[in-house]
N, C-alpha and C positions, 0 to 999 in steps of 0.2 A: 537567392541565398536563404538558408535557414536561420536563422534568429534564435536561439531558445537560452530565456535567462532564469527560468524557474521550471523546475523538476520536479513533481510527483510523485513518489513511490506511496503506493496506496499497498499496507502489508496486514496478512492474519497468520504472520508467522512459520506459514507453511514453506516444502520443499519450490513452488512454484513461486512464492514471493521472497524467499533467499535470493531464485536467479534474479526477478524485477529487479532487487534490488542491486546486484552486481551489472546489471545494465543500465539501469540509472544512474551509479556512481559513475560507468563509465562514460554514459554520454555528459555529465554534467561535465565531468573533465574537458573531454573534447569541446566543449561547446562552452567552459567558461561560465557555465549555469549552476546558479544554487540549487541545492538538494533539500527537499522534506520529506520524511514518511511519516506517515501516517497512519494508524490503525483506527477504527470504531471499536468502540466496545458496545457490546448489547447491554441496552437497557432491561434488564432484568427488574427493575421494580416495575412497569409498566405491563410489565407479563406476566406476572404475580398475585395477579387478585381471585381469591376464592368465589364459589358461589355467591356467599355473603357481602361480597366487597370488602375484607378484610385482606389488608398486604400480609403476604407469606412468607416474606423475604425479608429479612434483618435489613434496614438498610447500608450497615457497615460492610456488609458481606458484597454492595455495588461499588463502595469506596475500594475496600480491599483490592476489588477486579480491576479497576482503573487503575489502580497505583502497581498491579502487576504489569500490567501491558505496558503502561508508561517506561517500568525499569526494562522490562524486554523489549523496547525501542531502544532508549536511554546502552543498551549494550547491544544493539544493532549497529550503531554510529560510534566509530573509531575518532579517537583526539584527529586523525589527520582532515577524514572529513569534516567533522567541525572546522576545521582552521580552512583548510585549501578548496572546499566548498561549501563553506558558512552552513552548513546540514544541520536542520532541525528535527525534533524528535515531536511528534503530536497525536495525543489521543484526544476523541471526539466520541461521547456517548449518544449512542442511539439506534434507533428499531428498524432505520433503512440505511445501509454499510452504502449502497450504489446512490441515493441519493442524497447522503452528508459527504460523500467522494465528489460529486459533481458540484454541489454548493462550495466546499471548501476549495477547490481549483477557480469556479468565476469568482468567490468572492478576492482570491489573493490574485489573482493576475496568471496561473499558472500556463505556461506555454506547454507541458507536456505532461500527461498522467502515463505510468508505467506501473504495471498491473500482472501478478501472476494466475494465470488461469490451470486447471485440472486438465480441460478438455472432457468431462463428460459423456456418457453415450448420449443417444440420442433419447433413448427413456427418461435416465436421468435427471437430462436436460429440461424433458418437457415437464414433468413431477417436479423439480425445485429450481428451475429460473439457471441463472447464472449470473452474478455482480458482475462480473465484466462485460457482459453483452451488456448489460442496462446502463450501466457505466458508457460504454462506447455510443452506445442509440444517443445520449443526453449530455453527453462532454460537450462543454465549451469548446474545446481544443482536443490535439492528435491523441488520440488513447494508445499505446503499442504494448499488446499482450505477450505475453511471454510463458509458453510451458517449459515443462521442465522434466525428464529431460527431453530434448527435442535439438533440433542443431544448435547449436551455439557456435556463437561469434565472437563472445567477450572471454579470452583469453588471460589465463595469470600473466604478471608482468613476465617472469624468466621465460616463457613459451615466447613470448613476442621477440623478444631480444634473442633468442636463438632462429628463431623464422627468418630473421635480419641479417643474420650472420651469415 
């Protein structure tokens, strides 16, 4: 039997982290499990420093950023999933998004990270990494990537209820 009482959606807002997160809402339903998402935000004052060691960057301009993502989570989660999956909203600042993804799932308990990927070439791939392989190599727990588009499984409700009929 599978068990899953804590959900991860790790999101940077894109088209592939729209689906993670409609497949997260939907397993947490199914499974009775609470939901979080998640974003990082880049640490922008640590990347900042001139020749001189002089910061370049206002540090209000790092606050600003945070408190953006924060409201663009804050309106990723619907009153219903707060209430019917206690869903939390969480940004986390910092300069590696795959390994403050994987601290933040062992230190809360998380049973599932759900994650949208691009799918990259293979160039691409090897020139800039990929957060979710690194993510998957280093998860505590089951990682399940999700592109977009690509098949999909998670269905609006009125498609279901006519499938049914």
């Amino acid at each position: 039997m599978i068990a899953l009482k804590k959900i991860l959606v790790a999101t940077d807002f894109s088209e592939p982290s729209e689906a993670a997160l409609s497949y997260g809402r939907e397993l947490a339903r199914n499974f009775g499990a609470s939901l979080t998402v998640l974003n990082v935000v880049d640490n922008i004052l640590t990347r900042a420093y001139g020749s001189d060691g002089m910061v370049l960057v206002d540090p209000e301009l790092q606050r600003e950023i945070e408190s953006a993502a924060q409201r663009q989570i804050d309106t990723l989660l619907c009153e219903e999933d707060r209430k019917t999956l206690g869903a939390i909203g969480v940004t986390v600042t910092s300069n590696s998004a795959p390994g403050t993804i994987v601290t933040y799932a062992r230190g809360n308990g998380i049973d599932l990270i759900v994650m949208g990927t691009r799918g990259r070439g293979a160039v691409a791939h090897l020139l800039m990494g990929s957060v979710a392989e690194r993510v998957v190599r280093t998860a505590p727990c089951p990682v399940l990537t999700v592109r977009h588009p690509e098949h999909e499984f998670v269905l609006p409700d009125a498609l279901v209820a006519v499938a049914k009929a």
